[in-house]
MDAnalysis code that builds the backbone (N, CA, C; Angstrom):
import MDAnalysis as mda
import numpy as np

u = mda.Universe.empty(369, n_residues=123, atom_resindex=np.repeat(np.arange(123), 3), trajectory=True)
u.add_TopologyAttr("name", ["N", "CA", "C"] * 123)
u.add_TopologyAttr("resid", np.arange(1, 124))
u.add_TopologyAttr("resname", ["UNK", "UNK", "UNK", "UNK", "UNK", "UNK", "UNK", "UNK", "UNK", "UNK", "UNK", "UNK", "UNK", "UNK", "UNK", "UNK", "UNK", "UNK", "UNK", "UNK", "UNK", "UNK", "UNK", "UNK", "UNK", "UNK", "UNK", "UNK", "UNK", "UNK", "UNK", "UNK", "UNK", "UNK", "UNK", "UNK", "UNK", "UNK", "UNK", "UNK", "UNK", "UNK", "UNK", "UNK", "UNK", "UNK", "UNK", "UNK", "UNK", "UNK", "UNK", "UNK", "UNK", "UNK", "UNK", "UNK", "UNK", "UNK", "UNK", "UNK", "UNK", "UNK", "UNK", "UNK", "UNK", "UNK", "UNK", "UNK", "UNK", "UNK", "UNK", "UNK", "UNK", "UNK", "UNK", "UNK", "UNK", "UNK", "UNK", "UNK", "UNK", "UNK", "UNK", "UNK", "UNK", "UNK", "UNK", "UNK", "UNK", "UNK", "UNK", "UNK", "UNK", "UNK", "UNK", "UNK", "UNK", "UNK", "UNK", "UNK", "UNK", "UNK", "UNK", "UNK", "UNK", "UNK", "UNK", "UNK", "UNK", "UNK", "UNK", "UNK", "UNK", "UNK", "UNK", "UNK", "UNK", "UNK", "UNK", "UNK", "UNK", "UNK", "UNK"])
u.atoms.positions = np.array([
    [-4.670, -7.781, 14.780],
    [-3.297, -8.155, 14.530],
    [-2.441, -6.886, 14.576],
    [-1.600, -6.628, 15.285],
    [-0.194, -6.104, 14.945],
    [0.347, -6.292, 13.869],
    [0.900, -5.272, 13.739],
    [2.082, -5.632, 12.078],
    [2.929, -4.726, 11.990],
    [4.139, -4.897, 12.366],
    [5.540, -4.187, 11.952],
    [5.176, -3.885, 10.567],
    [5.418, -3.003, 9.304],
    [6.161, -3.303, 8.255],
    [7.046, -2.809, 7.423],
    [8.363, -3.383, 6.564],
    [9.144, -3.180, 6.379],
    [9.496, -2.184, 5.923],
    [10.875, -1.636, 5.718],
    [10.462, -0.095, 4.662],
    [9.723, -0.365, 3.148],
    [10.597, -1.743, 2.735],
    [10.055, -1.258, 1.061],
    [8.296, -1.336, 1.178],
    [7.601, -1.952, 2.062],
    [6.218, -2.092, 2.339],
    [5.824, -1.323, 2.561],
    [6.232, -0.029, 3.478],
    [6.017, 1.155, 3.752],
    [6.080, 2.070, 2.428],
    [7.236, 2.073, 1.446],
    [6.884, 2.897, 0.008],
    [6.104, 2.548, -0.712],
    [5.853, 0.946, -1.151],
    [4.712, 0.705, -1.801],
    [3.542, 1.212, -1.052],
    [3.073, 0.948, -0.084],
    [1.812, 1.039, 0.628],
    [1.376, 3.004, 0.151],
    [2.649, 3.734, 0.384],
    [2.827, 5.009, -0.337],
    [2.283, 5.343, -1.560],
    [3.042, 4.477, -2.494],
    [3.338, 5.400, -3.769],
    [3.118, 3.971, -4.288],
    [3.035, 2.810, -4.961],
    [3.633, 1.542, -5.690],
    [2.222, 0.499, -4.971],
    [0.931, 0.658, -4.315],
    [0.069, 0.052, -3.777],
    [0.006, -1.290, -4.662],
    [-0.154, -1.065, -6.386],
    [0.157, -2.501, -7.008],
    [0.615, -3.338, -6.607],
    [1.937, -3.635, -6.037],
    [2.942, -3.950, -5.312],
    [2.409, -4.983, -5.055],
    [2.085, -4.616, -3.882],
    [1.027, -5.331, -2.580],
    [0.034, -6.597, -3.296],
    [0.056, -7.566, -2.585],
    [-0.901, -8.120, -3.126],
    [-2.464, -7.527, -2.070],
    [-3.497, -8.553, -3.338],
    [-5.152, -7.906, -2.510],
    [-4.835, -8.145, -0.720],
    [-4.531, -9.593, -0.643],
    [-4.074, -9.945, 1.031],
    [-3.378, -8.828, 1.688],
    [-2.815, -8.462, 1.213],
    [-1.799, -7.240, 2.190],
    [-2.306, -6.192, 2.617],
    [-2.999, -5.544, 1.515],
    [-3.113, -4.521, 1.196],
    [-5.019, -4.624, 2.407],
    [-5.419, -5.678, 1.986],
    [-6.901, -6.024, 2.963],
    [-5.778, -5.580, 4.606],
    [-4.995, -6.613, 4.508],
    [-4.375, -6.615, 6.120],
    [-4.162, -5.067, 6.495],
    [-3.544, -4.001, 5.729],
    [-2.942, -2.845, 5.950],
    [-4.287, -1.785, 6.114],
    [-5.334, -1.820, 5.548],
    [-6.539, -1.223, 5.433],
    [-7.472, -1.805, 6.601],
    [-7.524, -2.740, 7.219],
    [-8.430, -3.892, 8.164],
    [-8.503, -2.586, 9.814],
    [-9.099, -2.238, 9.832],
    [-9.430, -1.452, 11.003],
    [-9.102, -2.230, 12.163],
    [-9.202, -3.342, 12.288],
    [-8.573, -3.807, 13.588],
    [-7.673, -3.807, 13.782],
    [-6.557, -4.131, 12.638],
    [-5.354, -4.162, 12.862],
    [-4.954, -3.291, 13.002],
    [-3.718, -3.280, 13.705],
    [-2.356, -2.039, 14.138],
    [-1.141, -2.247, 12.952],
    [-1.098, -1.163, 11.955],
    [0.177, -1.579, 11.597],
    [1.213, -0.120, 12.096],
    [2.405, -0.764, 12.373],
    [3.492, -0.057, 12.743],
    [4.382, 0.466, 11.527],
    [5.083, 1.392, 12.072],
    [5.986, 1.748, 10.881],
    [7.547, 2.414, 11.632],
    [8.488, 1.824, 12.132],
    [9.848, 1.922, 13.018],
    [10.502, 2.885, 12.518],
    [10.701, 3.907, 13.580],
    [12.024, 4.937, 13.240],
    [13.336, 4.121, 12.639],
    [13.333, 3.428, 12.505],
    [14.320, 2.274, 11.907],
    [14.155, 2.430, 10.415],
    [12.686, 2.287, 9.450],
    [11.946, 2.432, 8.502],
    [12.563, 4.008, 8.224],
    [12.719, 4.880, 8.851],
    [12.393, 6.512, 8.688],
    [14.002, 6.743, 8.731],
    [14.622, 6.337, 9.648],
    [15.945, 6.345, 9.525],
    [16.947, 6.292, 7.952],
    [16.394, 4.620, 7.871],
    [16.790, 3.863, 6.339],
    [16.142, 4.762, 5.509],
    [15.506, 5.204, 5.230],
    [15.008, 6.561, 4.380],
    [15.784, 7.706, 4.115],
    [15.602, 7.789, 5.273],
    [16.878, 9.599, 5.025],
    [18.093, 9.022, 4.456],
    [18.658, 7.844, 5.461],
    [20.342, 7.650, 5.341],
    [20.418, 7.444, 3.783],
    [19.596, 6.629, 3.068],
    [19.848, 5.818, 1.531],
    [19.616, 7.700, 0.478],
    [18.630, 8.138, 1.108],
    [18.655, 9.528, 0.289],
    [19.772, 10.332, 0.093],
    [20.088, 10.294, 1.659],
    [21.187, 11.798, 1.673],
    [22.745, 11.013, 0.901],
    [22.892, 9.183, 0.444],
    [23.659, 8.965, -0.151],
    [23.321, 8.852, -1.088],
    [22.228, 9.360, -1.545],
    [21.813, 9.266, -3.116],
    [21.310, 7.724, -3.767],
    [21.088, 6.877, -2.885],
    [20.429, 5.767, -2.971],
    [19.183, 5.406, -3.048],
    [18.440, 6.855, -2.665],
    [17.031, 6.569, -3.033],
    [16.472, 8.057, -2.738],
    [15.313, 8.053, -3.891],
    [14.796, 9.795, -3.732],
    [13.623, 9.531, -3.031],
    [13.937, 10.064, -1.797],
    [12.461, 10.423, -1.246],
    [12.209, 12.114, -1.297],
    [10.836, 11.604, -2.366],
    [10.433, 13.599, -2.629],
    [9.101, 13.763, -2.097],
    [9.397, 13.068, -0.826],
    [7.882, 12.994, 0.231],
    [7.935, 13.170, 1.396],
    [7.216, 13.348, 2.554],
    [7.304, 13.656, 3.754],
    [7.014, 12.415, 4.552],
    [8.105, 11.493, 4.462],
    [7.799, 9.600, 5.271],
    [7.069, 9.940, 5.667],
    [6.841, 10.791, 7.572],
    [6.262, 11.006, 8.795],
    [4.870, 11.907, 8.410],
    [4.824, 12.516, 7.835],
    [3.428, 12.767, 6.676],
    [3.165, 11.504, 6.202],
    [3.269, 11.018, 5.298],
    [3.102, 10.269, 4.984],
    [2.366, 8.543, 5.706],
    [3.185, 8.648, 6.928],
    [2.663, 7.451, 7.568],
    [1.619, 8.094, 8.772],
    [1.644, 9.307, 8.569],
    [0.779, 9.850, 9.611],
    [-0.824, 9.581, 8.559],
    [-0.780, 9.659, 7.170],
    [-1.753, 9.999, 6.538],
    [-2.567, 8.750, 6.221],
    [-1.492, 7.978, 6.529],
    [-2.138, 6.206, 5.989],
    [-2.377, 5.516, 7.526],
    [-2.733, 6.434, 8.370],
    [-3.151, 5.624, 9.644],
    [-2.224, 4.754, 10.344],
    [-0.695, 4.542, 9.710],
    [0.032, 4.157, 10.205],
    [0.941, 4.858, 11.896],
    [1.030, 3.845, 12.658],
    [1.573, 4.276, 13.820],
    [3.086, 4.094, 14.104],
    [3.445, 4.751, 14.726],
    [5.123, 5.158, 14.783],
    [5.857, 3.830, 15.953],
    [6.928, 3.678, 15.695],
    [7.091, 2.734, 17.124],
    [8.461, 3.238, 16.715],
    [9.580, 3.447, 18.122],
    [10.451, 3.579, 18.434],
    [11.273, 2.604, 18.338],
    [12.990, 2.913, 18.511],
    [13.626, 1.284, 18.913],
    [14.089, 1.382, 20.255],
    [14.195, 0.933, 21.321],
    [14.120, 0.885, 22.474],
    [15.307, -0.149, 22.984],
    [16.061, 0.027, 23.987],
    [16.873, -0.853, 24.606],
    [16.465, -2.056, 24.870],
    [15.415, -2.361, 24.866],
    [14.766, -4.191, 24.724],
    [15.680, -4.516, 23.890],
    [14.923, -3.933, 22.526],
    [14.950, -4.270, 21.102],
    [16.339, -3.991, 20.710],
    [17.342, -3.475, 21.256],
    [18.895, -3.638, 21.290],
    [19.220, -4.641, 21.341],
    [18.746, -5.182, 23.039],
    [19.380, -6.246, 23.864],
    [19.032, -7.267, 22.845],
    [17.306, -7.589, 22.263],
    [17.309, -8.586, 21.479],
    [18.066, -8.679, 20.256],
    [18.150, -7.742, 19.599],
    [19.030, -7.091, 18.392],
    [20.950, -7.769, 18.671],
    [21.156, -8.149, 19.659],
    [22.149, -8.635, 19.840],
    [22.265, -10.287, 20.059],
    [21.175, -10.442, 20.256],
    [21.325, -12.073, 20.521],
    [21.154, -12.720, 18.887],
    [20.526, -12.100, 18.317],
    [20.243, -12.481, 16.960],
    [21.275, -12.900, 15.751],
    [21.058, -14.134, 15.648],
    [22.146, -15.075, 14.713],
    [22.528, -14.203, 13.022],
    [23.378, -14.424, 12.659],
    [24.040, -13.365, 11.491],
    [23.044, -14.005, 10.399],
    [21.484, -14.348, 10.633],
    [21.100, -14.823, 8.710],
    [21.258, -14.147, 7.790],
    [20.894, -12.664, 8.331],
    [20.353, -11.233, 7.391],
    [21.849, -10.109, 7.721],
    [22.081, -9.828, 7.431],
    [23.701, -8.839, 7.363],
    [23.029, -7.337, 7.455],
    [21.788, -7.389, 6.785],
    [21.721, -5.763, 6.998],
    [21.059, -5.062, 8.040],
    [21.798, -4.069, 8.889],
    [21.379, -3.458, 10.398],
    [19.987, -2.879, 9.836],
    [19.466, -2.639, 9.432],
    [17.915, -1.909, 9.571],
    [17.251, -3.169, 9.260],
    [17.266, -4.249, 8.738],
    [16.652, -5.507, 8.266],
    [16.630, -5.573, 9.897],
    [17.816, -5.908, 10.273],
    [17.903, -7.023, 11.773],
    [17.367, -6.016, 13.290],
    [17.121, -4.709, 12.593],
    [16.705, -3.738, 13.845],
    [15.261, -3.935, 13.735],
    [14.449, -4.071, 12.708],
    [13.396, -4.247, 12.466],
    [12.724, -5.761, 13.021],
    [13.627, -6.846, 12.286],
    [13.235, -7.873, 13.120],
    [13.683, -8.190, 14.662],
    [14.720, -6.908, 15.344],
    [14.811, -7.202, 16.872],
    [13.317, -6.816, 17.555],
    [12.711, -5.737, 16.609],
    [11.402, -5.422, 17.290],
    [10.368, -6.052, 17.200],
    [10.120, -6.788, 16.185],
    [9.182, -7.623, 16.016],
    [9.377, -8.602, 16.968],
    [10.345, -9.192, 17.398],
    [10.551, -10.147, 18.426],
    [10.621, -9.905, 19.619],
    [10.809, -8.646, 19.960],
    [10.655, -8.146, 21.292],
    [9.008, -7.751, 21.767],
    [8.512, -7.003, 20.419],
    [7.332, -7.106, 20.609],
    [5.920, -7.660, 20.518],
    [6.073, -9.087, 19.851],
    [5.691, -9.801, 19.400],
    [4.503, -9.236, 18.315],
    [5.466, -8.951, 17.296],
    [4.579, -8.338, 16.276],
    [4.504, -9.277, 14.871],
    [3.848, -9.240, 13.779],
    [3.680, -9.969, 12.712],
    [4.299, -8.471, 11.809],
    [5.583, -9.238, 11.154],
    [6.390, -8.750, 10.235],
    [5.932, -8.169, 8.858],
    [5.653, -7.516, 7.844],
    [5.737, -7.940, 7.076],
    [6.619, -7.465, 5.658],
    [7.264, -8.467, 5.433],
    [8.058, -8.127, 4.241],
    [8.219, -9.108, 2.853],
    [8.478, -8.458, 2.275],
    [9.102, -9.448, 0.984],
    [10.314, -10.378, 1.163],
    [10.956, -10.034, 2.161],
    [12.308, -10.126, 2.176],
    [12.489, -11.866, 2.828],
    [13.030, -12.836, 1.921],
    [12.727, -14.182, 2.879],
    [13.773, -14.491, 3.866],
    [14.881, -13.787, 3.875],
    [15.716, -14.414, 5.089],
    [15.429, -13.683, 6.608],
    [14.074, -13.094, 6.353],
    [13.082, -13.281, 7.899],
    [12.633, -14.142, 8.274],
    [12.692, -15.009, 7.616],
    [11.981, -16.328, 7.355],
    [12.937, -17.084, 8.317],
    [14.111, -16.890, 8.780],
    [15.413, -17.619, 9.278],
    [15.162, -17.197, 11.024],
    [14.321, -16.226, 11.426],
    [14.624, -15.910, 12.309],
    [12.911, -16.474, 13.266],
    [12.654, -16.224, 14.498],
    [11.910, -16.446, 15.024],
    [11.215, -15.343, 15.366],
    [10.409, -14.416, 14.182],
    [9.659, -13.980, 14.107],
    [8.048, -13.939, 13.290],
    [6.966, -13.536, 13.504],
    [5.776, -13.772, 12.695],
    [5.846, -13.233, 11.796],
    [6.007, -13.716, 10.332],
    [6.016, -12.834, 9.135],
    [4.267, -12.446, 8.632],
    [4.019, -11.475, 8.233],
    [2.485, -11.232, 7.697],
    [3.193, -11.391, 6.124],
])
């Protein structure tokens, strides 16, 4: 399986593993699977820090380098799809995240339920 996952999935999986339920956390550890982690994810990181919205006192890209996680870009596909996409979710790193999952047909995964609105695979 593929698996996008979200930022806050990406800090728990970090720092907060409780979080996670056993299912997730099996899915995120499962050697077959691919999970991804979007410059989109790494972006929303810095931007919420440098406004003082959230302390990251860690190295993300360390960090997702260390948990076997793999990097994925956002790409002009994932624009083009990023534009067709109906207003459920209001927030641009939410809806950049799910343009990629749909472009790339990846299994999502987040907490977040108004992914749930869109036509993507949630994990």
């Amino acid at each position: 399986m593929k698996i996008l996952i979200d930022t806050h999935i990406f800090l728990w999986a970090l720092g907060n593993v409780s979080r996670l339920s056993a299912e997730r956390r099996e899915a995120l550890e499962m050697p077959t699977n691919t999970v991804y982690v979007s410059v989109i994810s790494m972006a929303e990181l810095m931007i919420k820090a440098s406004v003082g919205k959230l302390t990251v006192n860690f190295d993300p890209l360390d960090g997702a380098k260390k948990s076997g996680f793999e990097l994925i870009d956002f790409s002009c596909p994932h624009a083009i799809t990023l534009g067709t996409l109906p207003l459920h979710h209001r927030d641009p790193f939410d809806r950049m995240l799910i343009a990629q999952a749909i472009t790339d047909h990846l299994y999502l995964m987040t907490d977040d339920e108004a992914f749930k609105q869109y036509e993507c695979k949630i994990a």
